[in-house]
C-alpha positions in Angstrom: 32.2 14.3 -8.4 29.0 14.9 -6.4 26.9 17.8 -7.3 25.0 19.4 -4.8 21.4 18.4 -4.9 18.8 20.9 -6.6 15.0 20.8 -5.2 11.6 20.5 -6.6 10.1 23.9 -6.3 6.5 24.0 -4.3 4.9 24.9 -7.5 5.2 21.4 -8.4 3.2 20.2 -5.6 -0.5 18.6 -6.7 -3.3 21.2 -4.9 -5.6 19.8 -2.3 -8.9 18.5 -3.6 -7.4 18.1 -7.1 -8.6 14.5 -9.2 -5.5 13.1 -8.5 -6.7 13.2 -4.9 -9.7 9.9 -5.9 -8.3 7.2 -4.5 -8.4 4.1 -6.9 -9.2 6.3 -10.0 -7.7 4.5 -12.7 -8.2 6.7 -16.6 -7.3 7.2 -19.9 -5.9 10.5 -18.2 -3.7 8.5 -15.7 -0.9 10.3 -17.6 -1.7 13.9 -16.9 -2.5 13.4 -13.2 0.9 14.7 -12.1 2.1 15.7 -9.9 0.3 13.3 -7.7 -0.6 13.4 -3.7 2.6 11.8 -2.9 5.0 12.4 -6.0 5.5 16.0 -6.4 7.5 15.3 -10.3 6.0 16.4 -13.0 6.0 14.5 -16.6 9.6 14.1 -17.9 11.4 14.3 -14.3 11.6 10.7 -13.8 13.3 8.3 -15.9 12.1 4.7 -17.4 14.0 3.5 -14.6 13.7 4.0 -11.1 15.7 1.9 -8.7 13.9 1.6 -4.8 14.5 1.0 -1.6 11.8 1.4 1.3 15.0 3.8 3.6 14.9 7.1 1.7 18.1 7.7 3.4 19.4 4.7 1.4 17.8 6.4 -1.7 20.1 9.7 -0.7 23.2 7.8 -0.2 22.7 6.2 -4.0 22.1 9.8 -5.1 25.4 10.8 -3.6 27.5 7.8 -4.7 26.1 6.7 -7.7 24.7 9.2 -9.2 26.3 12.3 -11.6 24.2 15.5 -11.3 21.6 14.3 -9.2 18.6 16.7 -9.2 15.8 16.5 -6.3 12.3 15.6 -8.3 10.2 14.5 -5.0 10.2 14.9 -1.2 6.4 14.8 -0.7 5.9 12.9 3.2 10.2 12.7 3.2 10.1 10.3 0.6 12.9 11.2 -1.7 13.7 10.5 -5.0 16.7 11.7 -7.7 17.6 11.8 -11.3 20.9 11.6 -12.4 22.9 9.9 -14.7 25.6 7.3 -14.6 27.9 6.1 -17.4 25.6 8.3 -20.1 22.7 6.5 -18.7 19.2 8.6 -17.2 17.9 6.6 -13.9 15.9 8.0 -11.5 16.1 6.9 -7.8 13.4 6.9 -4.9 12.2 5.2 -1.2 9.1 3.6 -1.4 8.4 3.0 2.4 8.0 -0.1 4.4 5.0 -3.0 3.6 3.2 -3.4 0.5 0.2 -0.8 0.5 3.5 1.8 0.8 5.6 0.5 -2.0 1.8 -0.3 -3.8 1.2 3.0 -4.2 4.3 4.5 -5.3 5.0 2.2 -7.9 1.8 2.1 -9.4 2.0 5.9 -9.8 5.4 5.9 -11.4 4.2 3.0 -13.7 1.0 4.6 -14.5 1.5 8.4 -14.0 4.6 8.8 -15.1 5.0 5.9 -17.5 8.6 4.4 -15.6 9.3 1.5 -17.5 11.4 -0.8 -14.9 11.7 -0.7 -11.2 14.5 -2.4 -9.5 14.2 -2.9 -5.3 16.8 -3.1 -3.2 16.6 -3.8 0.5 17.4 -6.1 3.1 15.5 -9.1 4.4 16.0 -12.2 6.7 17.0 -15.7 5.6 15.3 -18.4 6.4 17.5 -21.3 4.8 20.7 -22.1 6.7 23.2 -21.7 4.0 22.0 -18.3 3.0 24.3 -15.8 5.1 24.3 -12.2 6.3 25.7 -10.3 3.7 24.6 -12.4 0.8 22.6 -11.2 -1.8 18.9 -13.0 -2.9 18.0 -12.3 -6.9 13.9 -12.8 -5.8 12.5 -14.6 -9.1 9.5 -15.2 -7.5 7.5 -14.0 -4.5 5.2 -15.4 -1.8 3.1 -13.2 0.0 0.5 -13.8 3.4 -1.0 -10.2 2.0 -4.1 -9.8 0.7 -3.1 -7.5 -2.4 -3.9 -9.8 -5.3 -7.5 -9.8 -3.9 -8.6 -6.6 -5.9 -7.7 -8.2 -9.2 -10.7 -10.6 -8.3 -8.6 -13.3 -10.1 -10.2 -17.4 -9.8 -7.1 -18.6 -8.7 -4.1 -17.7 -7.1 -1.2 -15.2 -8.5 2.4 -16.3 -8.7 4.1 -12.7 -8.9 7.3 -12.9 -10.7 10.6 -11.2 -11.8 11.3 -9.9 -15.2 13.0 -12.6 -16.1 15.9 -10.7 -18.6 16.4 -8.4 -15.2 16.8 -11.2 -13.1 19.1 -13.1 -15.7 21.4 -9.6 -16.0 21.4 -9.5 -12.0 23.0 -13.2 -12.0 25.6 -12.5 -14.8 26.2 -9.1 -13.0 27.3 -10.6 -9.6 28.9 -13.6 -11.1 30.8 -11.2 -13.2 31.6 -9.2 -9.4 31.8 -12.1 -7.5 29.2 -11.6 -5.4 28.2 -14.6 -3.2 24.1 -14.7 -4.1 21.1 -17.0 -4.3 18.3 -17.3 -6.6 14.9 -18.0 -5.7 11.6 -17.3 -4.2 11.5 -15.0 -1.0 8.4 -14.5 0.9 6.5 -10.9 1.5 5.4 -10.1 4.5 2.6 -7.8 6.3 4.1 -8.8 9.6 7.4 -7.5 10.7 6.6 -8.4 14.4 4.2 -12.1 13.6 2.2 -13.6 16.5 2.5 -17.0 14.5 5.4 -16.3 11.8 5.5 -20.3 10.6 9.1 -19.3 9.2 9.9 -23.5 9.8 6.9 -23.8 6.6 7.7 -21.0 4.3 11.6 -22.7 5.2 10.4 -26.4 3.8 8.9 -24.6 0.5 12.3 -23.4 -0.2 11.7 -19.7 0.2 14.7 -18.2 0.6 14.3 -15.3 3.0 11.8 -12.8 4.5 11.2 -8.9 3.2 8.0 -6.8 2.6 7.6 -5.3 -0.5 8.5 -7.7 -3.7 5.2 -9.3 -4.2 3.3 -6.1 -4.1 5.8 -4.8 -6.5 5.3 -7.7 -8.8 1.5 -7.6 -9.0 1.8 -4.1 -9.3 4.4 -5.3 -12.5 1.9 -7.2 -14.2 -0.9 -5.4 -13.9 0.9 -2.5 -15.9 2.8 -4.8 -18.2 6.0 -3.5 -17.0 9.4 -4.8 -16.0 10.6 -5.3 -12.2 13.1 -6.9 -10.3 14.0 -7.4 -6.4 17.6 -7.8 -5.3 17.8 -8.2 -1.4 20.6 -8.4 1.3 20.7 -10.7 4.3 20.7 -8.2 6.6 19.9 -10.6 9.4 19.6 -14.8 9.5 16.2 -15.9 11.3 17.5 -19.5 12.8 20.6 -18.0 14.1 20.0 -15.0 15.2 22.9 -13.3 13.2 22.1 -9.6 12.1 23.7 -6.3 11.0 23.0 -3.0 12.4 20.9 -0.1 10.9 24.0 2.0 10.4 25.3 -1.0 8.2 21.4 -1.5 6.8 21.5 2.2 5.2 25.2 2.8 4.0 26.7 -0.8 3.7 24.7 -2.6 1.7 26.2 -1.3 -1.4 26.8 -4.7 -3.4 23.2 -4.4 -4.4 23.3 -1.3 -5.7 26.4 -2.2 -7.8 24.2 -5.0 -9.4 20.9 -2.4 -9.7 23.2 0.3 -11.3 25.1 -2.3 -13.7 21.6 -3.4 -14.9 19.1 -0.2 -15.0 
């Protein structure tokens, strides 16, 4: 049964002008800078997993479905996050915006600041490949990006940002086991929701599944922490045919994802 949400008293909140405020201050003391400007948790409020979506309403709706005594940790800039539990398990859930700089910064503060373990996304995003359907879900092993993220690791090559791949293997089994109609495969992320030049026809011959805005960021972001991630995506609209759901269906539908993030946090 649901509990009634508790809140995150303003005490919490980090002051103005504080350390945590330096952008791009990475320390020895990344631990202690809670709460930061845009989580308002402090140290033990968060579990090692946190499963995201960029809607926070979505976030509220798996606090209130799939979540036993969910507790309110953050609602810094609306961006809500819960810990509960389900089946004796501690996960934590929480929005992480729309594009990568958003979900950038969130996740690099829970990996960092709060030492979360593994983050599991789930949203929606457009397919590109004609037998991938609305409604269907993508397991994203892999992630193409037109961002410029992977810049500030000064790397002499390109990054391929990838899955965890024991996540993305417990994802498969999962909707196997559910019998959830899925795909498995690269997906590209996006800066451009509305493209002047979106060469979906190229990404299309490379195999790339479908089109979202967050995964690679969240992958880099991964890495960089040695941490564990995975993104699980709906169709929530097909790109060649013009096929789509609405944003009712977007934030309260899409719950076959979040069966597969829940059976594998």
């Amino acid at each position: 049964m649901f509990v009634p949400l508790q809140r995150v008293s303003e005490s919490t909140r980090a002051p103005h002008g504080a350390d945590t405020e330096t952008t791009g201050n990475n320390t020895d003391n990344d631990m202690e800078n809670t709460p930061t400007p845009h989580i308002g948790a402090r140290r033990g409020e968060i579990a090692d997993t946190v499963i995201m979506a960029g809607d926070p309403l979505r976030v509220k709706f798996m606090a209130e479905n799939y979540l036993e005594n969910p507790v309110l940790f953050n609602q810094v800039r609306g961006m809500l996050g819960y810990t509960g539990t389900r089946d004796g398990r501690r996960i934590s859930v929480m929005g992480h915006g729309m594009g990568g700089p958003s979900i950038g910064i969130y996740t690099y503060e829970l990996f960092n600041f709060y030492d979360v373990q593994t983050i599991i996304r789930v949203g929606s995003a457009g397919s590109i490949q004609e037998d991938l359907h609305v409604g269907d879900l993508v397991i994203a092993t892999g992630a193409c990006t037109n961002s410029n993220y992977a810049a500030q690791y000064e790397l002499p090559g390109t990054f391929a940002p990838i899955a965890d791949f024991s996540l993305a293997r417990r994802a498969v089994e999962a909707c196997e086991r559910m019998g959830y109609r899925h795909r498995v495969g690269n997906v590209l992320s996006s800066d451009f929701f509305y493209a002047a030049n979106a060469h979906n026809d190229r990404w299309q011959r490379m195999s790339v599944l479908a089109v979202e805005m967050e995964i690679a960021q969240l992958y880099m972001n991964t890495a960089y922490a040695k941490k564990r991630a995975l993104g699980i995506c709906t169709v929530s609209d097909h790109l060649l045919t013009g096929e789509a759901t609405s944003a009712e269906q977007r934030q309260t539908t899409f719950t076959r994802m979040m069966d597969v993030a829940f059976a594998i946090a």
